[in-house]
Every structure is written in structure tokens, then in C-alpha cells.
N, C-alpha and C positions, 0 to 999 in steps of 0.2 A: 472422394469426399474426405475432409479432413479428421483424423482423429485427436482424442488427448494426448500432450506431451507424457512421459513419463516422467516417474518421481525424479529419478538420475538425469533427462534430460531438463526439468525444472530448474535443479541444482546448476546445470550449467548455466542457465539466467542469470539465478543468486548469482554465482561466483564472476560470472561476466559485470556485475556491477561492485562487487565487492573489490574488483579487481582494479575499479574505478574511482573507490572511494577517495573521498578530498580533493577531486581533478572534476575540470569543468568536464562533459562528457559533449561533444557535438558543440550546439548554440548552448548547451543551458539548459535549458526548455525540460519538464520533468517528460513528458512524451517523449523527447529526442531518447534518455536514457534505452527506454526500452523499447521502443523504435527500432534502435541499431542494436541492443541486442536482440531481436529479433530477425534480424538484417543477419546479422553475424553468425546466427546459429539456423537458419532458413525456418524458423518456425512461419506458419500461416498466418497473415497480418489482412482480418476482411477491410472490403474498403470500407466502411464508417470509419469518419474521423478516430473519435474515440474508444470503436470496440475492439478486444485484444483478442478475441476466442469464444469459446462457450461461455458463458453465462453461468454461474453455478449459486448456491446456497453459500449464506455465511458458514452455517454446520459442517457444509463441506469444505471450506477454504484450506488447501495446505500449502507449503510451501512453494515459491515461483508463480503462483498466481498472482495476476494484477489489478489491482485496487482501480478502479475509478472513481471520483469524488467530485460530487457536485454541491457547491456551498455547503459541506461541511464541519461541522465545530462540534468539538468536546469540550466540556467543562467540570473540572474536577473540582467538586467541595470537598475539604477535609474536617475532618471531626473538629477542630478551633477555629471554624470560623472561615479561616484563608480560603481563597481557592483562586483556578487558574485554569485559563483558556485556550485552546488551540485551534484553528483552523486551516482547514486543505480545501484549495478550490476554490476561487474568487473567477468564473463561476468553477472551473473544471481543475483537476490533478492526479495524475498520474504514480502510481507507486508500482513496486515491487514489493510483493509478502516477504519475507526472512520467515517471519515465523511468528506464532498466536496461540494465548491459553484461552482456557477454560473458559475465562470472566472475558474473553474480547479483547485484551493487550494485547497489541500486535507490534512487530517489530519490522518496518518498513526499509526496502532501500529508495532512496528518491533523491529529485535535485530541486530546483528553483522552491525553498521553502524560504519565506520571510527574505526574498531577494539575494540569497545565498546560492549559486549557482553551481556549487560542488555539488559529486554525490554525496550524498551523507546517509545515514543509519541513524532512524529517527524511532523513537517508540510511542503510542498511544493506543487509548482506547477507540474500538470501533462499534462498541453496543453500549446502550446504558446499563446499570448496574448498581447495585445498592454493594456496598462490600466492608465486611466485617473486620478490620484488623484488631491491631490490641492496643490501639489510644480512641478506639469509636469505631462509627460507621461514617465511609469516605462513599459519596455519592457521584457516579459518572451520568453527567445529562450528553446524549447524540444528539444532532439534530440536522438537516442536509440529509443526503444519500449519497451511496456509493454500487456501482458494479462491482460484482468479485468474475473477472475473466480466469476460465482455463486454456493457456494457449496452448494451440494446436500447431499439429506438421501438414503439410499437404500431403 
């Protein structure tokens, strides 16, 4: 029966994509990244397409767990007015965690964003959030869904 990776073998995820950063990895494909690293490091890969491991809580999300995202979009309003949008998932995409606070800022590694087929190291929010700084309050709207996998060894 398979269990959770460990912290240290997480990190080897991280570093296997970091290791990748700015290079197409595979086809491109935000799956392929972490696909082969999974491949690479013999972690447990069930057959659903898109599932990576256990299933966990946003609360529990830590580093080397991977994100699934189904049509999802954040949008940041800022205190003047502006704001700006992002989305993952046109329908589906694939991340790796780097790492996440508090408010849900999460720092991603992934590939195929906006047709850029590098890995890249991308940041955003994954929860809505009302947040306080010191020229106002900057409002994060989620909206889609996402899986947080913990992958496992066999």
C-alpha cells in the first residue's frame, strides 16, 4: 500500500523541477513536468489521468505537493482601482507547490502557462482573501477548483 512521501523526498520533486527551470521539460505539457519527475524519483503515480497521490486539505498543503486545477482564475483588485487576472486550467493544470503562506500565496513550479512551454516559477493566490496592506485593502476573488495531491512511494 502506498504511503506519503517525505518532507526530504518532496524536496527532491522541488529540486528536480528547479533543476529544470527555463528548459522545455518532455513535450511541454505542465503534467509531463511532473510526470517524469515522478518517473525519475519512482514515486507512486495511480492510474487516473490527473490524480498524483493522496488527496489532502488546503491547511495541510506543504511543499512538493501537487496542485490540480480545473478552470481556475484569481483576480486581484487593488486598493486604486486596478486589478489583474490569472488563470490555470483551460479545462486542467498541473503544478508543483515551492511553497504557500498564511493568506494562500503560493509559489508554484509548472510549464505550459499562457503558451510558454519552459518550466517557470510562477506565484499566486489559491484562496480568496480580503488583505490589509498600507495603501488599502487588496481583495483576491478564486474561482474553479483545484486538487492538492500528496504523492506517495509504493
Amino acid at each position: 500500500m502506498p504511503t506519503d512521501v517525505t518532507a526530504q523526498q518532496a524536496q527532491q520533486l522541488i529540486d528536480y523541477a528547479v533543476a529544470r527551470l527555463g528548459r522545455i521539460e518532455g513535450n511541454g505539457q505542465c503534467w509531463t513536468l511532473v510526470n517524469n519527475g515522478f518517473q525519475h524519483l519512482r514515486f507512486y503515480k495511480p492510474s487516473a489521468t490527473y490524480a498524483w497521490g493522496r488527496s489532502v486539505e488546503l491547511s495541510a498543503a506543504r511543499p512538493g505537493d501537487v496542485f490540480q486545477f480545473t478552470n481556475f482564475k484569481v483576480r486581484v483588485e487593488n486598493p486604486d482601482g486596478s486589478w489583474r487576472e490569472e488563470e490555470r486550467g483551460d479545462p486542467h493544470h498541473t503544478a508543483i507547490l515551492e511553497s504557500i503562506d498564511s493568506n494562500g500565496y503560493a509559489t508554484f513550479l509548472e510549464s505550459n502557462v499562457y503558451n510558454n512551454k519552459n518550466v517557470q516559477r510562477r506565484r499566486y493566490h489559491v484562496k480568496t482573501a480580503d488583505l490589509n496592506g498600507t495603501n488599502g485593502r487588496t481583495t483576491v476573488r478564486v474561482s474553479g477548483s483545484y486538487i492538492v495531491y500528496r504523492p506517495q512511494m509504493p
